[in-house]
C-alpha positions as CSV (number, residue, x, y, z in Angstrom):
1,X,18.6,56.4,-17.0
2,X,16.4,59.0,-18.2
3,X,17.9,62.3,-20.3
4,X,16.7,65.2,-18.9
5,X,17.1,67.3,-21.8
6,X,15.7,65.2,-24.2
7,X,12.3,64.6,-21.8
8,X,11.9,68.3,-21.8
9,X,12.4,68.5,-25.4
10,X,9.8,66.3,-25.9
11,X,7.1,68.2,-23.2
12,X,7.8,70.9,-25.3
13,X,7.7,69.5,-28.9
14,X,4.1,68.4,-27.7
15,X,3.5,71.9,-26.1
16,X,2.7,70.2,-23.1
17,X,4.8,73.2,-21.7
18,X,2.5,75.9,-22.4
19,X,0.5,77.3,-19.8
20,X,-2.6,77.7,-21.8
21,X,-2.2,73.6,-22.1
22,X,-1.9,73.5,-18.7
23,X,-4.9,74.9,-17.7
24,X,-6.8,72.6,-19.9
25,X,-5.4,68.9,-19.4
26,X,-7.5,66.3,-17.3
27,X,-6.5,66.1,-13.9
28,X,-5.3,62.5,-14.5
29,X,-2.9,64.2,-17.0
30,X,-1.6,66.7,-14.9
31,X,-1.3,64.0,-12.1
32,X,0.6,62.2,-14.5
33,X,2.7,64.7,-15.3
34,X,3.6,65.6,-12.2
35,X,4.6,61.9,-11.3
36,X,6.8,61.7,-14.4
37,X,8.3,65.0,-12.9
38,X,8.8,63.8,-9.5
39,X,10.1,60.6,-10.5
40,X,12.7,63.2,-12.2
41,X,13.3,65.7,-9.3
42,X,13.2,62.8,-6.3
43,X,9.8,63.9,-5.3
44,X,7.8,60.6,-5.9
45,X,5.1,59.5,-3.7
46,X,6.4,55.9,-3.3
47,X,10.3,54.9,-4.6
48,X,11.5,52.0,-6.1
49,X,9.7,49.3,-4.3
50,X,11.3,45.5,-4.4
51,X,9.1,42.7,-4.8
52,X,10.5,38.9,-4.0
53,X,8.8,35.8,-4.5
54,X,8.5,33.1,-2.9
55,X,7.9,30.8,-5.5
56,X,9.1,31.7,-9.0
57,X,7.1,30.6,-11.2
58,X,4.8,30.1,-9.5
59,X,2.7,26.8,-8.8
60,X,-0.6,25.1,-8.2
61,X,-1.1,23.5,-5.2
62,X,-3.7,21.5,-4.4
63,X,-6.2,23.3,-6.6
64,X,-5.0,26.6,-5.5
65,X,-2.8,28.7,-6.3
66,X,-0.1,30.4,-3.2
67,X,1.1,33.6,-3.6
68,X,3.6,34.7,-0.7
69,X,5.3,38.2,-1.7
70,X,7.6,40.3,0.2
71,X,7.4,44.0,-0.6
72,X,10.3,46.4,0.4
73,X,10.3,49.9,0.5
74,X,13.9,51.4,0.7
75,X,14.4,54.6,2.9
76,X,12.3,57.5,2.3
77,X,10.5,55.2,0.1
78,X,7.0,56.5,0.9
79,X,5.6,59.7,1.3
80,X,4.5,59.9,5.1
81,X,1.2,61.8,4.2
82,X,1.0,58.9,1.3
83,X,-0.7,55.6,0.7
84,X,-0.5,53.0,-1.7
85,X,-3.1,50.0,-3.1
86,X,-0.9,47.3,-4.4
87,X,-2.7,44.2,-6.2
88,X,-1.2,41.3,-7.3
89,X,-2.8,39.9,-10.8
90,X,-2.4,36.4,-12.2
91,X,-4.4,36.0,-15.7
92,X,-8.1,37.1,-14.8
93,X,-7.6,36.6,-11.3
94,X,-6.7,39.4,-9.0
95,X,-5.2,38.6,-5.4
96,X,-5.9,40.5,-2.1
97,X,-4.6,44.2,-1.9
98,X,-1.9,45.1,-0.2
99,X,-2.4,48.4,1.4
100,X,0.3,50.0,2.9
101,X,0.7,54.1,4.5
102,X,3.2,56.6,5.4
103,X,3.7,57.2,8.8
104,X,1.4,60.7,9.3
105,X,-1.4,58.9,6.8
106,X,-4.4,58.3,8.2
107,X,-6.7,55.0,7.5
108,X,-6.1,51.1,7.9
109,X,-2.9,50.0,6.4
110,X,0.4,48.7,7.3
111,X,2.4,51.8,8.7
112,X,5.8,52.1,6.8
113,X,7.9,54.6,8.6
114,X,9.4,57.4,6.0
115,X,13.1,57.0,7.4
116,X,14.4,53.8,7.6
117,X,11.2,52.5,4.9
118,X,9.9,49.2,6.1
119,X,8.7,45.5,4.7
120,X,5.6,43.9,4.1
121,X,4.6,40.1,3.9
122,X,2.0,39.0,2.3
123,X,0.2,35.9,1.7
124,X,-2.8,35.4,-0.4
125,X,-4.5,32.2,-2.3
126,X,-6.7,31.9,-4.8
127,X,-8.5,29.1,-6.8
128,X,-6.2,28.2,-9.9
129,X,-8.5,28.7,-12.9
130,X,-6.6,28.2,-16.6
131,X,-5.8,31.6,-17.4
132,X,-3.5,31.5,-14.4
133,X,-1.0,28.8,-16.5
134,X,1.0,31.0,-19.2
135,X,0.1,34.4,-17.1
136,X,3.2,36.4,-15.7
137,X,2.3,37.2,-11.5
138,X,2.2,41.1,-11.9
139,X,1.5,44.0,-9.6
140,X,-0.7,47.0,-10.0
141,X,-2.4,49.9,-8.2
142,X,-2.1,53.2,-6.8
143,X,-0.9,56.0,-5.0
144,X,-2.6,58.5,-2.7
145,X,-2.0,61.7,-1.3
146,X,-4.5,64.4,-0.2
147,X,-6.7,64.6,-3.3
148,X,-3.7,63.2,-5.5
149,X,-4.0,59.6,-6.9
150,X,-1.4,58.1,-9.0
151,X,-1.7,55.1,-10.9
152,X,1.1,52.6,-11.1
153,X,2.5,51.1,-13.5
154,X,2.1,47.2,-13.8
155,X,5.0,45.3,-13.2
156,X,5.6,41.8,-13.5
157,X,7.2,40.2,-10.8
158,X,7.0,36.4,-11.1
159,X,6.4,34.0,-13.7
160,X,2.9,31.6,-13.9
161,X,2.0,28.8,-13.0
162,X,3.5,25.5,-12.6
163,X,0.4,23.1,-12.8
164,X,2.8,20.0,-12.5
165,X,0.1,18.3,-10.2
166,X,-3.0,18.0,-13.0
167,X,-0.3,15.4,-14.3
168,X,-1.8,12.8,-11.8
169,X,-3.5,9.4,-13.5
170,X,-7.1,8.3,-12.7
171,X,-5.3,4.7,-11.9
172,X,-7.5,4.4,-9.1
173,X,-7.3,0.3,-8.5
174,X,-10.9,-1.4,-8.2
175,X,-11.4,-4.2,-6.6
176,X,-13.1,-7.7,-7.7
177,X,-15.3,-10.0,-5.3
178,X,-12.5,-12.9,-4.5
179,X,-14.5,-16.4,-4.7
180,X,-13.8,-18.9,-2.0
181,X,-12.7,-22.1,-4.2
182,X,-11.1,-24.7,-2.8
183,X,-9.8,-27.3,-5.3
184,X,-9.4,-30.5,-2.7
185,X,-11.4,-30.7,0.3
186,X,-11.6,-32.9,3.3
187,X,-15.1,-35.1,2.9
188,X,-16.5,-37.5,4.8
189,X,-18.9,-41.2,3.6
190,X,-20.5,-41.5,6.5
191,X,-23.2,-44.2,5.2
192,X,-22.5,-47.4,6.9
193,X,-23.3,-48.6,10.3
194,X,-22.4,-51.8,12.1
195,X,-25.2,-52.8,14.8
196,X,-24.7,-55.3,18.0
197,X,-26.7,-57.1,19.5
198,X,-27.0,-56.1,24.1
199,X,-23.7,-57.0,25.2
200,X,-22.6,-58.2,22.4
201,X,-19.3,-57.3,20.1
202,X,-19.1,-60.0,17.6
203,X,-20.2,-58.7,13.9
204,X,-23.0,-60.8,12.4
205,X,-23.4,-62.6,9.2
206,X,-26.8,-60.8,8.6
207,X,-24.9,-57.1,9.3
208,X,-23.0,-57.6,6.4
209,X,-26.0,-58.4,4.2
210,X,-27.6,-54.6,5.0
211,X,-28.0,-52.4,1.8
212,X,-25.8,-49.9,3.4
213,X,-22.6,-52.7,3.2
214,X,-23.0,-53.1,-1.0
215,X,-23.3,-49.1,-0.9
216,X,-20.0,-49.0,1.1
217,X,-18.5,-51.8,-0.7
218,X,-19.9,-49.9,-4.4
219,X,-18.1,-46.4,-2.9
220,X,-15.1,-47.9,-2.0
221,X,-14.4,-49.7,-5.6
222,X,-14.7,-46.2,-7.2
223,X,-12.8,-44.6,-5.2
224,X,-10.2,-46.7,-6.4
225,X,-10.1,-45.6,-9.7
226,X,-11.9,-42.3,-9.4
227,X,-9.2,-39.8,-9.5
228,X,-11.4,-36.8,-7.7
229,X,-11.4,-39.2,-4.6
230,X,-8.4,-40.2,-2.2
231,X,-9.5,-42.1,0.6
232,X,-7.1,-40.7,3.9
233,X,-8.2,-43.0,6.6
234,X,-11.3,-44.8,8.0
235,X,-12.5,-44.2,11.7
236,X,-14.3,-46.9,13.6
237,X,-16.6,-44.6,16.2
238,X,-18.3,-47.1,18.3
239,X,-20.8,-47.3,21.1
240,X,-22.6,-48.9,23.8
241,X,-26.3,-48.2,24.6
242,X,-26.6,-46.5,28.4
243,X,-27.6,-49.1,30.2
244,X,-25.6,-51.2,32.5
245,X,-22.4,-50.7,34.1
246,X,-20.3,-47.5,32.9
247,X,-16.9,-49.2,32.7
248,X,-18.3,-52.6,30.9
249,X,-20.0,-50.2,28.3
250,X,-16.6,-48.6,28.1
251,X,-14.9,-52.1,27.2
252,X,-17.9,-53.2,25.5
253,X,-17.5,-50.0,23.0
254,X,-14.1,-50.8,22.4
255,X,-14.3,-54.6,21.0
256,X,-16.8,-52.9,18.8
257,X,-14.5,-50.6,17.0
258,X,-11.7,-53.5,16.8
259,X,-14.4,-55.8,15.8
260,X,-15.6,-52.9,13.1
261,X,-12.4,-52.6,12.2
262,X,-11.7,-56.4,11.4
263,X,-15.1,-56.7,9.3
264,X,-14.0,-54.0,6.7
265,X,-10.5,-55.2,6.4
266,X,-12.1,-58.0,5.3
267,X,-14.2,-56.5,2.8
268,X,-11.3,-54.7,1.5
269,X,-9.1,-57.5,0.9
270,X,-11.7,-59.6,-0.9
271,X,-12.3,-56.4,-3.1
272,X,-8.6,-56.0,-3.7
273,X,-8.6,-52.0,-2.7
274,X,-4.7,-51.2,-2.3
275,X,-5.1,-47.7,-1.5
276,X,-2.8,-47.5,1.6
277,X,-5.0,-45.9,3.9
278,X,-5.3,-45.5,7.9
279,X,-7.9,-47.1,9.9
280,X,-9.0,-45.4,12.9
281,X,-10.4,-47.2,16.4
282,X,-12.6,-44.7,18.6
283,X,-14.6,-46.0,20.8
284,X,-16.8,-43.5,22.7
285,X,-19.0,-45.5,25.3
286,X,-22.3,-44.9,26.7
287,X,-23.9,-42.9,23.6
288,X,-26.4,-40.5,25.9
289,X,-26.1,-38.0,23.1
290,X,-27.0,-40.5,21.1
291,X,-29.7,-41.5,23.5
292,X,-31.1,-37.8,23.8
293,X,-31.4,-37.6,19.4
294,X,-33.5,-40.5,18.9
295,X,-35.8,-40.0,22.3
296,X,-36.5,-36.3,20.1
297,X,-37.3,-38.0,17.0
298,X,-39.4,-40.8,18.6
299,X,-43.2,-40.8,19.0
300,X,-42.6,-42.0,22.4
301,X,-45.6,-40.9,24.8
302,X,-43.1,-39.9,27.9
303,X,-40.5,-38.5,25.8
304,X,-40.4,-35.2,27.1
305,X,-40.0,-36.3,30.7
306,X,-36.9,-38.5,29.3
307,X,-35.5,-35.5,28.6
308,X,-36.1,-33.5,31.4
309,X,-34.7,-36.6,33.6
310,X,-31.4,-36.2,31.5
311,X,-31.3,-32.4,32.0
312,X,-31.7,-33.1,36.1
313,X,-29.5,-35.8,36.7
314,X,-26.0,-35.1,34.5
315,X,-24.4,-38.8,37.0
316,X,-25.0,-41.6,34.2
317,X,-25.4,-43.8,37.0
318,X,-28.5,-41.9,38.7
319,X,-30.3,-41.2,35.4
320,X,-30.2,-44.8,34.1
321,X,-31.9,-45.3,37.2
322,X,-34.7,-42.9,37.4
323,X,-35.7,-43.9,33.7
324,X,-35.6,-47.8,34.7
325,X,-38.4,-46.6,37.3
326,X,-40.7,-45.5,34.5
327,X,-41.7,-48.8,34.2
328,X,-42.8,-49.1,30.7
329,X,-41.7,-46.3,29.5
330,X,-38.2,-47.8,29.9
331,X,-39.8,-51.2,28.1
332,X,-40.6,-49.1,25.4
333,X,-37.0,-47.2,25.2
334,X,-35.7,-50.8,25.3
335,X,-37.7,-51.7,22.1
336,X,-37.1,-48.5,19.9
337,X,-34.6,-47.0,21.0
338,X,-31.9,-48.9,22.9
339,X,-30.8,-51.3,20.0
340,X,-29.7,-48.8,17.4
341,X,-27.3,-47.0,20.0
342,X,-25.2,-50.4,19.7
343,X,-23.4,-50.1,17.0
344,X,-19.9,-49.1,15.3
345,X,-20.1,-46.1,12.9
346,X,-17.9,-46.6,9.7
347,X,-16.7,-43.0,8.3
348,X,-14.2,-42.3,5.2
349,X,-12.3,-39.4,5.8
350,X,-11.1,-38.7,2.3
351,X,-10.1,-36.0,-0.1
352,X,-12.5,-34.5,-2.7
353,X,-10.4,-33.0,-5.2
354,X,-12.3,-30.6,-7.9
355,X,-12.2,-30.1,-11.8
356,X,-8.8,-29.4,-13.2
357,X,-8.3,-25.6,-14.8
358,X,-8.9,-27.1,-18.3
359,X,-12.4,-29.0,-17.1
360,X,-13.8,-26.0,-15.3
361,X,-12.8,-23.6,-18.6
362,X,-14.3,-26.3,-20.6
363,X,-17.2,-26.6,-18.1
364,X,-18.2,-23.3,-17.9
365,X,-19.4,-23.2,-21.4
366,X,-20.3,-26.6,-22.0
367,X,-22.2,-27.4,-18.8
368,X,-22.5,-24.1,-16.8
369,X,-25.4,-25.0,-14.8
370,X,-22.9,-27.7,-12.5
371,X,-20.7,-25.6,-11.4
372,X,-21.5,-23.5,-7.8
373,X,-20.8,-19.7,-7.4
374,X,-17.5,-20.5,-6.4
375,X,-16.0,-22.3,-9.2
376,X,-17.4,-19.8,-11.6
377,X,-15.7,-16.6,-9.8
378,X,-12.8,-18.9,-9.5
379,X,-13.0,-19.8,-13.4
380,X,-12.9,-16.2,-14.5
381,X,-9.6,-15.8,-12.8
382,X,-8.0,-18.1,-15.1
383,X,-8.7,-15.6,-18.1
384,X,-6.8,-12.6,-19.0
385,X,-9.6,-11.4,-21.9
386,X,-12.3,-9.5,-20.1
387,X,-15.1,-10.8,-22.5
388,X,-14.6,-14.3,-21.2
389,X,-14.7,-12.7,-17.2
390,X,-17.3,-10.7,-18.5
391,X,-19.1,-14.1,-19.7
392,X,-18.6,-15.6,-16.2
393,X,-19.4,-12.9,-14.3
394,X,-22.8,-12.3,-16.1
395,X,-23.0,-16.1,-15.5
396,X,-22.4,-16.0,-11.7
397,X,-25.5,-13.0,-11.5
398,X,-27.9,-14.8,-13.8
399,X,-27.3,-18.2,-11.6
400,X,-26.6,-16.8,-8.2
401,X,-28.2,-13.3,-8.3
402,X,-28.2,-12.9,-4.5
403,X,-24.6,-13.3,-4.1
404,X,-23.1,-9.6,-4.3
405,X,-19.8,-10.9,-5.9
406,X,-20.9,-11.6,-9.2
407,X,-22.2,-7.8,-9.8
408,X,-19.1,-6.3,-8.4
409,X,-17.1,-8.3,-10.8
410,X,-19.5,-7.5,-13.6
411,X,-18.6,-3.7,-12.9
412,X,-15.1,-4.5,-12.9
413,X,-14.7,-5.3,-16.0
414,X,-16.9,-2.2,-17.1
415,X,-14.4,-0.6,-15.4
416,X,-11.2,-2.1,-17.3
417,X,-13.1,-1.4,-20.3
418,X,-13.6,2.6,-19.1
419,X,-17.6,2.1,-19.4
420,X,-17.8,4.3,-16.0
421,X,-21.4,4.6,-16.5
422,X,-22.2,0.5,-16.4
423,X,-19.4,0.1,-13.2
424,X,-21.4,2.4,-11.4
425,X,-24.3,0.7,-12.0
426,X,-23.4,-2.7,-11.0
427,X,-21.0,-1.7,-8.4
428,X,-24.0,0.0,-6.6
429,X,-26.2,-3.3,-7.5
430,X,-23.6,-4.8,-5.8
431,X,-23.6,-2.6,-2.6
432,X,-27.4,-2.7,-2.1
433,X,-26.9,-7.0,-1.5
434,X,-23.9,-6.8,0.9
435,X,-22.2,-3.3,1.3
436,X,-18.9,-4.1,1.8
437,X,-15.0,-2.4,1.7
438,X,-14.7,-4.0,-1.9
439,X,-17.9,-2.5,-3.1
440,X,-17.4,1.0,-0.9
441,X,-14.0,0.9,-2.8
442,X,-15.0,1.0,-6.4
443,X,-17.8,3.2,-5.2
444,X,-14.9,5.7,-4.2
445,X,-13.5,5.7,-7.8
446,X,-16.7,6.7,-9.4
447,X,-17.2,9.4,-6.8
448,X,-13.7,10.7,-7.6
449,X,-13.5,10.0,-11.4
450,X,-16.8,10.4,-12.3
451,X,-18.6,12.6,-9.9
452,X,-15.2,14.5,-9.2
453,X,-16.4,14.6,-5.6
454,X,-13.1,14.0,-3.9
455,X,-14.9,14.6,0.0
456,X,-17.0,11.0,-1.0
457,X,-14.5,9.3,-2.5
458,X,-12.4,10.1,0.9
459,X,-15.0,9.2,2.9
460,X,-15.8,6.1,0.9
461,X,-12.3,4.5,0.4
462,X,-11.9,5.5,4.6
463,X,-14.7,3.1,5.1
464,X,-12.8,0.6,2.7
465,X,-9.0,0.5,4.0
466,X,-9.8,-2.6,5.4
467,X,-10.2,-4.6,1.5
468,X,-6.1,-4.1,1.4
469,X,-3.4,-1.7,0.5
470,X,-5.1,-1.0,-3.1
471,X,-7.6,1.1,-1.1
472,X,-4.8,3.4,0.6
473,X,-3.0,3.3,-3.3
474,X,-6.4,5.5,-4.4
475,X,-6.1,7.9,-1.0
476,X,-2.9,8.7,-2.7
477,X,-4.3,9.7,-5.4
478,X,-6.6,12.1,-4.0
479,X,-3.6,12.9,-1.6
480,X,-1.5,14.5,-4.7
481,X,-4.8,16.6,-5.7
482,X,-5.3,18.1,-2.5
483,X,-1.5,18.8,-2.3
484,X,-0.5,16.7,0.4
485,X,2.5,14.8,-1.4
486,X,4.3,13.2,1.4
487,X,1.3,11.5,2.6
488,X,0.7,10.8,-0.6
489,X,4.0,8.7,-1.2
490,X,3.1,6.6,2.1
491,X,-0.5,5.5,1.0
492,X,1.6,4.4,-2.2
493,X,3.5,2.0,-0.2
494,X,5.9,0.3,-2.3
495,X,3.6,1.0,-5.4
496,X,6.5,1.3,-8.2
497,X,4.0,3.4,-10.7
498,X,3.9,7.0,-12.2
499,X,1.6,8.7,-9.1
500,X,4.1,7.5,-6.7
501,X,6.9,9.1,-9.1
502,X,4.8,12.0,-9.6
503,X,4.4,12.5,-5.5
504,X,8.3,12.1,-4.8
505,X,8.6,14.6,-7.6
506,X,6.4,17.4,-6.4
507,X,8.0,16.5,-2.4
508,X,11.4,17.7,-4.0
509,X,13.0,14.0,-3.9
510,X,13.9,13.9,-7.6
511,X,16.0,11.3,-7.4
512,X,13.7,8.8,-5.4
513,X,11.3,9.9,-8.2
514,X,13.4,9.4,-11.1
515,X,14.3,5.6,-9.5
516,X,10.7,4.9,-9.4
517,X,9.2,5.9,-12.5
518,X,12.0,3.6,-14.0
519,X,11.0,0.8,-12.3
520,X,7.0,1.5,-13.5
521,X,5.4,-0.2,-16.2
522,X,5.4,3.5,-17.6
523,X,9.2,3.7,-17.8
524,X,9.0,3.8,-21.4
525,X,6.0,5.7,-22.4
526,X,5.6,8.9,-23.3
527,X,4.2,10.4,-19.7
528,X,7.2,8.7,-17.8
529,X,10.0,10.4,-20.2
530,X,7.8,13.6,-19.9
531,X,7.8,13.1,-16.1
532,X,12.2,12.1,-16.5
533,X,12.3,15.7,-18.7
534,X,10.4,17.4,-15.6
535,X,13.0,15.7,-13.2
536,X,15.9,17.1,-15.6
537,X,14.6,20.7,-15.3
538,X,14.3,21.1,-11.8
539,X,17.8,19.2,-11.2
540,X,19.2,21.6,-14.0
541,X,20.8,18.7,-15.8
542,X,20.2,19.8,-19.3
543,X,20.8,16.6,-20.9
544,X,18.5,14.7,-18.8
545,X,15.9,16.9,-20.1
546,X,16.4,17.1,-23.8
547,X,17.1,13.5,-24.0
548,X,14.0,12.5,-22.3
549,X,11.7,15.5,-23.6
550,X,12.9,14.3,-27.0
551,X,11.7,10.4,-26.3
552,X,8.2,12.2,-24.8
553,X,7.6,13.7,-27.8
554,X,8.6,10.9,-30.3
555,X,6.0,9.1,-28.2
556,X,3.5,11.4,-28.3
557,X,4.1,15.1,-30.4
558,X,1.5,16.6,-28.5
559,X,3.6,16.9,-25.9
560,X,5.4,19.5,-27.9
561,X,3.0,22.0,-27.6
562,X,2.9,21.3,-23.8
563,X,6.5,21.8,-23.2
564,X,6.9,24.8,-25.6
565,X,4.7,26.6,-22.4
566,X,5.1,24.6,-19.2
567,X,6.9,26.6,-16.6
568,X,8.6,23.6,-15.7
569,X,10.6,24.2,-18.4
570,X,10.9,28.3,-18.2
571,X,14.7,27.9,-17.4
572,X,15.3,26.6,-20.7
573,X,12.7,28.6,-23.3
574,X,15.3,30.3,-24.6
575,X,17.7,27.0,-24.6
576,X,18.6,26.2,-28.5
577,X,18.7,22.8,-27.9
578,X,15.1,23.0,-26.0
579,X,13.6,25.2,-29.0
580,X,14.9,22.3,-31.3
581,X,12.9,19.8,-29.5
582,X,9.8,21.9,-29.3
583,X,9.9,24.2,-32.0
């Protein structure tokens, strides 16, 4: 409280008393004066105004910076013929004004009623900009009346700024072209073909002697001992030419498959093959597919009236019929193209199984140029150092430069190497083949990391949800920068990493936050005790934050500096045991 006496002792000691003084000082001084005077007499323009907070400190929030203030005015607390201008300042950055007036004032403010006095709310938000970090959240302006204007005094009413958020990682999670490679596959030797002679089902001497029998004979013997074939079964497809009765064809078809059947059980025995395999009997019948094929491929003068005949007449019965009546056209069908369609088709259904992990490693250096785009993409996957995925990615664009796979994967490892610049470049190579959700994806990171265009990478990583849930991890991230933290913690799914910790952290769950920054692979560095230390403050548990602001900054003693002024920790500045650990 101030002395009366001794104020006026000190006007007069500086002969601020004496009239001739009077009549010489500035207006602004005499204004002055006469505040300092009212202030002692009750006669103030404006009384003790109270300012509350919302947020103290307070904090950045996606980007900006949320000021919400409510200013009371007691009873009598403003002049009625007065106004006030009331500006809230954080740093270099000056809110909107507040402008408030008595109840007989003239002009736009908020009326506050001389009495009873009266609140204001007010909300205002600016751009955070870093002088706004270690700046206290004051209040200046002035007061009118008439020609009087009195400036008041600035007075801090908050502590600033809690930038908590800028914490966030660039983890963003590119994504690599997956190959396609399938180690055993289903194959079929489809080489060798029995043929009968009209009516006929009995396999002859001089069938077996046909080149195609040694080749099957030859095919079978090394799949015996070759390990990348397994023979699964053998299916006996036979046929009858369309001529003739429909059901005899359909009997006449089925001795050929047994008869098929009995010939290569024969071969196999005398070449001792023990593979224990399945043999198949299909018989199909009339082969007017068949029929239709060869009559395409023939030089046959009438062919294309054949064909029309099969079109018109789908009965069996009524098209054999009409193409008998083309006289000898049907002599000439009987010639070329008749006797082939007898016949029993041998097939090996068997299992191709590919080069081992250790072949294709060894391949891929040895004898690149026999492995396809598959096996190479593939091969790379069995590497952990990203100079030998680099080597086979480069390999899969100089062999298969169409294929948009290889380029993406090229960028990828740019990427895990943090050469930005080269990911972009093949990552858009990449796009201009095949645009794609992988290669819209990592086209999203370099929009947000690089280009710090957070409107593309949304609209890019929107167009890519559909490569998986690492797409939705990066919305997260820009999630947390644009302050919207429970959404944020959903993209993350059940991502155990430092963003998702950070997001439960800035949503108020603190201990869903600490329990998932200790299950992250950054439990133990010095970001996740930093994070723990953060946790600690806001749950006032003082050990929790000195123990884990002490591992932070054994870790990493920059972090010293950090904490010393990061209103996370403003509670404790004046803590001895937080001055030990930062001091």
């Amino acid at each position: 409280m101030v002395n009366i006496a001794q104020f006026l002792g000190y006007l007069i000691n500086n002969r601020i008393l004496k009239s001739d003084l009077m009549k010489k000082q500035s207006y602004r001084g005499l204004a002055a004066i006469a505040v300092v005077g009212a202030m002692l007499t009750g006669c103030t323009l404006i009384g003790d105004v109270e300012y509350t907070v919302q947020q103290d400190p307070v904090q950045m929030h996606g980007d900006s910076v949320k000021v919400s203030v409510t200013v009371k005015f007691p009873e009598k607390g403003l002049k009625k013929k007065a106004s006030a201008e009331i500006t809230p300042k954080l740093g270099d950055a000056s809110f909107k004004t507040i402008t408030v007036q008595g109840e007989k004032a003239t002009g736009n403010g908020q009326t506050i009623a001389y009495k009873p006095g009266g609140t204001v709310n007010y909300t205002d938000v600016l751009p955070y900009n870093s002088s706004m970090e270690n700046a206290d959240l004051m209040v200046t302006g002035e007061v009118k009346k008439g020609k009087k204007v009195v400036p008041l005094d600035p007075e801090k009413i908050a502590d600033g700024t809690i930038i908590t958020p800028y914490l966030v990682m660039n983890d963003d999670k590119a994504l690599i072209g997956k190959d396609n490679f399938v180690r055993t596959t289903e194959e079929t030797y489809s080489g060798t073909q029995l043929n009968y002679l009209k009516g006929k089902s009995d396999v002859r001497s001089t069938e077996l002697k046909d080149k195609d029998i040694p080749a099957f004979q030859a095919w079978m013997a090394d799949a015996q001992v070759n390990p990348k074939k397994k023979v699964k079964s053998i299916n006996y497809v036979a046929y009858a030419s369309p001529e003739g009765e429909v059901a005899k064809n359909g009997e006449l078809a089925n001795d050929r498959a047994k008869s098929g059947k009995a010939a290569v059980e024969k071969i196999l025995t005398q070449a001792k093959f023990t593979q224990v395999i399945t043999h198949n009997e299909q018989p199909k019948g009339e082969d007017w597919d068949g029929f239709k094929s060869a009559v395409n491929a023939s030089a046959l003068k009438d062919k294309e009236l054949i064909i029309r005949v099969l079109q018109m007449y789908p009965d069996p019965v009524k098209r054999e019929e009409e193409i008998k009546n083309m006289g000898k056209t049907y002599t000439d069908l009987e010639k070329e193209i008749l006797p082939s369609l007898r016949r029993t088709q041998i097939n090996v259904v068997y299992d191709k199984i590919g080069w081992s992990d250790d072949e294709l490693k060894s391949l891929s250096t040895s004898k690149p140029d026999t492995l396809t785009i598959e096996e190479i993409l593939f091969t790379a996957t069995l590497y952990t150092d990203l100079n030998e995925k680099m080597r086979l990615y480069k390999l899969a664009t100089t062999r298969f430069p169409e294929d948009w796979r290889g380029w993406n994967n090229v960028g990828y490892v740019y990427y895990m190497q943090n050469d930005l610049a080269n990911a972009k470049t093949n990552w858009e190579k990449a796009n201009s083949i095949k645009e794609n959700p992988v290669t819209l994806n990592n086209l999203g990171i370099i929009a947000r990391v690089q280009e710090k265009d957070r409107a593309k990478a949304t609209k890019l990583y929107t167009s890519a949800v559909s490569a998986g849930s690492e797409v939705k991890y990066n919305l997260g991230i820009i999630d947390i920068q644009n302050g919207n933290y429970a959404q944020a913690i959903g993209n993350f799914g059940s991502n155990n990493t430092f963003n998702k910790a950070l997001a439960q952290l800035l949503n108020g769950d603190y201990d869903a936050a600490k329990t998932t920054i200790d299950a992250s692979p950054d439990k133990d560095s010095a970001m996740g005790y930093y994070l723990k230390a953060i946790i600690g403050a806001r749950k006032n548990d003082l050990t929790m934050l000195t123990e884990n602001l002490t591992q932070a900054v054994a870790k990493d003693s920059s972090l010293k500096a950090k904490a010393a002024k990061d209103r996370e920790f403003i509670k404790f500045f004046e803590n001895a045991s937080f001055k030990a650990i930062v001091g």
